[in-house]
Structures are given as structure tokens and as C-alpha cells.
Short mmCIF file of the C-alpha atoms (twelve columns), coordinates in Angstrom:
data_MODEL
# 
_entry.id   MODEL 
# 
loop_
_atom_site.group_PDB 
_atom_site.id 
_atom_site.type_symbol 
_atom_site.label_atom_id 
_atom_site.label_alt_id 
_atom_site.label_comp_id 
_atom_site.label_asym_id 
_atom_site.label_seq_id 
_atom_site.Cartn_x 
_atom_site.Cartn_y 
_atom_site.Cartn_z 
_atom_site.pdbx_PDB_model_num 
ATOM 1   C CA . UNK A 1   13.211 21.793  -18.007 1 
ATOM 2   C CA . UNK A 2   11.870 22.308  -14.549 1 
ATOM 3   C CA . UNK A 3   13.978 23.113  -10.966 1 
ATOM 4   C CA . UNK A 4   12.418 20.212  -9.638  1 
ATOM 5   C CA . UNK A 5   9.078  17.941  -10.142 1 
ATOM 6   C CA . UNK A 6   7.106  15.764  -7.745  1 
ATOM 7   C CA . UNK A 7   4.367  13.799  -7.654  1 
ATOM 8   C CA . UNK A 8   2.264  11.927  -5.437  1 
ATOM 9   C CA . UNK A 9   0.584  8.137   -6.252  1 
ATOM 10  C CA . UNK A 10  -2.234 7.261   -4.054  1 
ATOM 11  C CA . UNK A 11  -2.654 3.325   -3.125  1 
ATOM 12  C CA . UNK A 12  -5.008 2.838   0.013   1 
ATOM 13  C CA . UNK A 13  -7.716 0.666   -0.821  1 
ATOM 14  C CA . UNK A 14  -5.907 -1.173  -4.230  1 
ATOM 15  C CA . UNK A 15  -4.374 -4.300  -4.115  1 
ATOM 16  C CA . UNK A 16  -2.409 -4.977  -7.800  1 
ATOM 17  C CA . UNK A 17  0.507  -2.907  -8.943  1 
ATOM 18  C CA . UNK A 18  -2.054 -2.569  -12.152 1 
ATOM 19  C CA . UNK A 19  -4.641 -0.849  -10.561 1 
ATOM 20  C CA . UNK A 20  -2.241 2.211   -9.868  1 
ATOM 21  C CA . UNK A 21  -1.948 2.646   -14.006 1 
ATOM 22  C CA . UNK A 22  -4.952 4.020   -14.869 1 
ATOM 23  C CA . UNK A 23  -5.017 1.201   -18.079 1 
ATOM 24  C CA . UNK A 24  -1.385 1.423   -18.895 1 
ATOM 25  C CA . UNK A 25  -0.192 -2.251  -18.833 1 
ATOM 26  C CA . UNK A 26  2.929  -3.176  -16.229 1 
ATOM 27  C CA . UNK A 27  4.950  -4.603  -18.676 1 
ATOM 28  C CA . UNK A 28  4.937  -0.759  -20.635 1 
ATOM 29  C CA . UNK A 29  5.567  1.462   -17.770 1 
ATOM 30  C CA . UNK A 30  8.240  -0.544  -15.327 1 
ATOM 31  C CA . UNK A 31  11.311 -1.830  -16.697 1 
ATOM 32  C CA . UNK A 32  11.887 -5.664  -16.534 1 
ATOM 33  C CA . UNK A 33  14.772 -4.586  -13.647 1 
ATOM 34  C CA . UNK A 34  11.974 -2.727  -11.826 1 
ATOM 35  C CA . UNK A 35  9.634  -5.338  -11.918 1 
ATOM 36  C CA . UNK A 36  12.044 -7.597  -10.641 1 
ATOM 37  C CA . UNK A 37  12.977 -5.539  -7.557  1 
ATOM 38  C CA . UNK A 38  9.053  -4.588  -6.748  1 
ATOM 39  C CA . UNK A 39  7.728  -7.735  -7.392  1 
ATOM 40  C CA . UNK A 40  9.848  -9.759  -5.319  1 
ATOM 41  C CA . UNK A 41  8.020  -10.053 -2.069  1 
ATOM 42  C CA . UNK A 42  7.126  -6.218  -1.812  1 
ATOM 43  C CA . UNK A 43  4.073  -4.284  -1.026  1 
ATOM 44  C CA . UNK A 44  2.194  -2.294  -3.052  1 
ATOM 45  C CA . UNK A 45  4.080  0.783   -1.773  1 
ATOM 46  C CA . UNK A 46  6.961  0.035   -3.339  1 
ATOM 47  C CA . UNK A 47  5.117  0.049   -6.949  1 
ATOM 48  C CA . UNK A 48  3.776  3.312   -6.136  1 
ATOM 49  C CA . UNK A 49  6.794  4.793   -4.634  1 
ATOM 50  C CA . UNK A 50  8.679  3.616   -8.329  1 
ATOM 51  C CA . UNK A 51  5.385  5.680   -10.255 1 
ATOM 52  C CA . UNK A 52  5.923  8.667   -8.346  1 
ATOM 53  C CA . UNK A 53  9.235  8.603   -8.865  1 
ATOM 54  C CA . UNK A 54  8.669  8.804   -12.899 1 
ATOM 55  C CA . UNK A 55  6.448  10.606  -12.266 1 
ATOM 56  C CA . UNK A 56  8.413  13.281  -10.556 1 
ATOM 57  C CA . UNK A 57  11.481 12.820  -13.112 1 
ATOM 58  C CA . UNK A 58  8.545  13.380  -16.063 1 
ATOM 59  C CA . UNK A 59  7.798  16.494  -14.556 1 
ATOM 60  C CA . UNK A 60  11.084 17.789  -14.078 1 
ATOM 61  C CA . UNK A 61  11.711 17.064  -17.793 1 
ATOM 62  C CA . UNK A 62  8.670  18.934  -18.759 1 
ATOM 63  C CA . UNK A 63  7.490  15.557  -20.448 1 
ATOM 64  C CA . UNK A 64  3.549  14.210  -20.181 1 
ATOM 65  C CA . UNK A 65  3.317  10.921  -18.132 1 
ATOM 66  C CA . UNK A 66  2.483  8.483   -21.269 1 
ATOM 67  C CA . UNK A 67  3.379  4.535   -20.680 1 
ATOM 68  C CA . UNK A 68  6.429  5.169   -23.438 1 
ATOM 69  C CA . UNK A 69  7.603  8.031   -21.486 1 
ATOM 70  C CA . UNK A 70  7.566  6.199   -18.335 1 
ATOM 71  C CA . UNK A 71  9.367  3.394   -19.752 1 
ATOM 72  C CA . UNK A 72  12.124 5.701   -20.150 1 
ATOM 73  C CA . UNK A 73  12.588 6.532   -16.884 1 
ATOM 74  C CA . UNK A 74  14.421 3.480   -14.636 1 
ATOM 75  C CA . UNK A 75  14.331 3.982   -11.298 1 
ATOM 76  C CA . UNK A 76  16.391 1.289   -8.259  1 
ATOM 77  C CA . UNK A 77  18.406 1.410   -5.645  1 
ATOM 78  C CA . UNK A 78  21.894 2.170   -5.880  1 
ATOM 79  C CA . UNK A 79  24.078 -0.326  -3.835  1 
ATOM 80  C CA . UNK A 80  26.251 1.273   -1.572  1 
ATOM 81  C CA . UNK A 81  29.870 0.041   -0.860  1 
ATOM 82  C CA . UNK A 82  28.773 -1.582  2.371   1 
ATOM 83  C CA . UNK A 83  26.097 -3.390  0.664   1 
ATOM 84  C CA . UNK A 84  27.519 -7.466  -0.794  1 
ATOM 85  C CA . UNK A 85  26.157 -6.077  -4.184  1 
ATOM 86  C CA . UNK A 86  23.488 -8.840  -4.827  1 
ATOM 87  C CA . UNK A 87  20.212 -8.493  -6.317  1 
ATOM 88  C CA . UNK A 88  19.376 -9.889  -2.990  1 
ATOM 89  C CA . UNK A 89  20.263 -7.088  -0.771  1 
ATOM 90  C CA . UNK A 90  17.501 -5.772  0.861   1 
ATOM 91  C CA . UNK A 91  19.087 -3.173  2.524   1 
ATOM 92  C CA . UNK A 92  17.819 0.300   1.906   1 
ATOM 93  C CA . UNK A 93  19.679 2.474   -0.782  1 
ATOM 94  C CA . UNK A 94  19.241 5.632   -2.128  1 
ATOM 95  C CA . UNK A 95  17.780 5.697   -5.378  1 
ATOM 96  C CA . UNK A 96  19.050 5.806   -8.637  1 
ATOM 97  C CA . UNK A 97  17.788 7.551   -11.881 1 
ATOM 98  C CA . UNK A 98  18.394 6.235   -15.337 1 
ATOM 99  C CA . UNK A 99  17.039 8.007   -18.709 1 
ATOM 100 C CA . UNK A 100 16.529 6.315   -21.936 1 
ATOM 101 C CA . UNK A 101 18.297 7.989   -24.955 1 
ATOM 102 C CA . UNK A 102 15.189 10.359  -25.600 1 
ATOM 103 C CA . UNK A 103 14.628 11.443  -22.573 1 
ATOM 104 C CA . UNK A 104 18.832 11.800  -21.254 1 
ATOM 105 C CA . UNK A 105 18.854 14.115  -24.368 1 
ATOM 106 C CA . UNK A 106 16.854 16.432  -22.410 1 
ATOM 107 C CA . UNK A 107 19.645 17.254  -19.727 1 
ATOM 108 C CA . UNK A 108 22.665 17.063  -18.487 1 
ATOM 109 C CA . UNK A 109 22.691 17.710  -14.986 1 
ATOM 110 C CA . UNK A 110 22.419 14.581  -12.864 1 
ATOM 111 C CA . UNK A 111 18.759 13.685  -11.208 1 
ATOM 112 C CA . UNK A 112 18.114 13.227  -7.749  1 
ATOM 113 C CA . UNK A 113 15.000 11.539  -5.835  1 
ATOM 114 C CA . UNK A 114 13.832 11.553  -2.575  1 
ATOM 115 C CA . UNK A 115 11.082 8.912   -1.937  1 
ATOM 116 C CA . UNK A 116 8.724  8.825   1.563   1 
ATOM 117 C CA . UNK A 117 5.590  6.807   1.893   1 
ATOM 118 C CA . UNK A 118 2.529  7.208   4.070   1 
ATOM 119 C CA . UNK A 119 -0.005 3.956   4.556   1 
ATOM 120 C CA . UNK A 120 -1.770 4.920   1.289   1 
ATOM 121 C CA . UNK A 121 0.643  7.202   -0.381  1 
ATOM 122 C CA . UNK A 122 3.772  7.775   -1.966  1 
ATOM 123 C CA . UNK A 123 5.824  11.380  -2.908  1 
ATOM 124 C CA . UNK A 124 8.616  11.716  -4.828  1 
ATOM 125 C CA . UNK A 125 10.390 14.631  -5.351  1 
ATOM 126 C CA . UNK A 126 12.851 14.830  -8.288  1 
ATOM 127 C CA . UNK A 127 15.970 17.882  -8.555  1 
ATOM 128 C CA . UNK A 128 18.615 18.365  -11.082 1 
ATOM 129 C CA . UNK A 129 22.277 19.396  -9.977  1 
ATOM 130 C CA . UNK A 130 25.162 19.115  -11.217 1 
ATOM 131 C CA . UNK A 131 27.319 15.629  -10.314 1 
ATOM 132 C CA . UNK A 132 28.967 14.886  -7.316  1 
ATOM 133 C CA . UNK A 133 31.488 12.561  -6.307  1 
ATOM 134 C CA . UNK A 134 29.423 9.797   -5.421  1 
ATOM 135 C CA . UNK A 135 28.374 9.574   -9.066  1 
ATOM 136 C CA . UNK A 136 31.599 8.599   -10.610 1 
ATOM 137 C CA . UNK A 137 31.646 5.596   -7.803  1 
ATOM 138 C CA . UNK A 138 30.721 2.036   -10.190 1 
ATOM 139 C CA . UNK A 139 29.204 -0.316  -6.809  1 
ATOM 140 C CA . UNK A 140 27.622 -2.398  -9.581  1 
ATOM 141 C CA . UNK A 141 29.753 -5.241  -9.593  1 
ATOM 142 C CA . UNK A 142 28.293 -8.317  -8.863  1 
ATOM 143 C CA . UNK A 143 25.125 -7.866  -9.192  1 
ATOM 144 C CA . UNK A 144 21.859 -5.843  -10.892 1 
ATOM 145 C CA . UNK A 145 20.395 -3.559  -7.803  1 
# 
């Protein structure tokens, strides 16, 4: 395993969330959460800020950016305790990583992201540390983020 992984996802000039999969479908890559929260009114940045952001965890883990490996790797906001923890907060949260079984098996040090997007790219950069408080906090009540 990596220090860290990043990746960047270029989107000027495309117009579907497909386009940026080089053939891989949607339904393969995003999870149905993910497609929920990027589909919902949001620009095309938001797609490609999620891909680089698997992208980045995939290269932290040392693991080739297939559809199935992609799958693995969820990526939303995490609520905060000010938020009213609703699917329909649109309030900007950090984001969250979640590994499938396969892929958590390849750590156990907590994964952070940092997102940023220009007008036709997105960077994420992905780090492992060790847990911190925050991460025993459950603001997942009410609601999928």
C-alpha cells in the first residue's frame, strides 16, 4: 500500500457522467448511493470529482482502476452534526470513504480525501492515518448522505 494516491479526471468539453468512463457502464463503477447524490440536480463535476476520488483511493491501495474495483470504493459526504441529516442536505461535507470487503482487507488505517475542482477538472488526493475522534462519531441517523 501506498502513503497516499491521487488522481485527476478531466471533464471540459463532455456532457454525460458516461463519457468520463472510458466504456465502463455507470451502473458498474458508482454505487446506487452515489448515483443518487450526483445525479440529483448536479453537474458533471461532481461525477468526476466521485472518479477521482476512486481513483485516488485505487491508487493508494496499489489496486488497477477496473469497473469491479471501483465499485468497491463508495465515496459521499459525511453529514456533520450541524447538518438535519437528510438525503436532502446540500450543505457541503467532507467526504467519506467506504471499502468493500476485498478491498477493506487491504488496510487498516482509516482513508482520507481531499477533493478541489477546476472548470474542467477534478483532483483527489487520498492518505491513510490512523483514526481520529471524529471517526467514532455515527451522524447517520436519519438519513443516507
Amino acid at each position: 500500500m501506498n502513503r497516499w494516491g491521487s488522481a485527476v479526471v478531466g471533464f471540459a468539453g463532455l456532457t454525460l457522467p458516461h463519457d468520463l468512463l472510458d466504456g465502463m457502464r455507470l451502473e458498474d463503477v458508482y454505487t446506487p448511493a452515489e448515483r443518487l447524490r450526483s445525479g440529483a440536480g448536479r453537474s458533471l463535476q461532481h461525477w468526476a470529482g466521485r472518479l477521482a476520488a476512486k481513483r485516488a483511493v485505487l491508487r493508494l491501495l496499489g489496486v488497477p482502476p477496473t469497473a469491479e474495483h471501483l465499485a468497491q470504493v463508495e465515496v459521499l459526504p459525511r453529514p456533520t452534526a450541524a447538518c438535519a441529516r437528510t438525503a436532502a442536505c446540500h450543505d457541503g461535507h467532507p467526504p467519506v470513504v467506504r471499502l468493500g470487503p476485498a478491498l477493506a482487507a487491504r488496510t487498516d488505517q482509516r482513508i482520507r480525501l481531499s477533493l478541489s475542482h477546476t472548470s474542467g477538472r477534478a483532483l483527489a488526493v487520498a492518505v491513510a492515518s490512523a483514526g481520529l475522534p471524529e471517526d467514532l462519531q455515527d451522524f447517520s441517523e436519519g438519513g443516507d448522505a
